[in-house]
C-alpha positions, 0 to 999 in steps of 0.5 A: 670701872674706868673712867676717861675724861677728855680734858677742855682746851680753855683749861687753865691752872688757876693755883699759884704756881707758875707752870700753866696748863696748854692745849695740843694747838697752843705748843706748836714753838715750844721746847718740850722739855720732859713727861712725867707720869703719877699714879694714885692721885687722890681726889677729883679732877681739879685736884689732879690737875693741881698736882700736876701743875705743881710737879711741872713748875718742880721740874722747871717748866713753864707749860704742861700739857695733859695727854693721859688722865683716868680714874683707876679701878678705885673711885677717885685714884687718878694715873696722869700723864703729861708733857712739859714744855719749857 
């Protein structure tokens, strides 16, 4: 069973990395600068996000902004989609 969770816009990236999460009406001005997708993530939602704010601040950006995230056919195996903005 899937599952889709829609995510807060008062979500913040509370990990040490640099990158930050940004809600759709926070990016109006910012240079999107790329998307990456993952699949088969492990581990609950905070996890997820944590993995993405991770390969952002890879990738150089100083924003993401989730636009796809579910639980796959398996419990607790995430697919995520997100845009990078610099």
């Amino acid at each position: 069973m899937k599952h889709t969770f829609a995510l807060s816009p008062l979500v913040a990236n509370t990990s040490a990395q640099s990158a930050e999460f940004a809600s759709a009406d926070c990016v109006t001005g910012l240079n999107e600068i790329g998307q990456i997708s993952v699949n088969n993530i492990a581990g609950s939602q905070q996890d997820v996000e944590q993995a993405i704010a991770q390969k952002a601040d890879e990738q150089g950006a100083s924003w993401y902004r989730i636009i796809q995230m579910y639980e796959d056919q398996r419990p607790d195996n995430w697919r995520v989609q997100a845009i990078l903005y610099a």
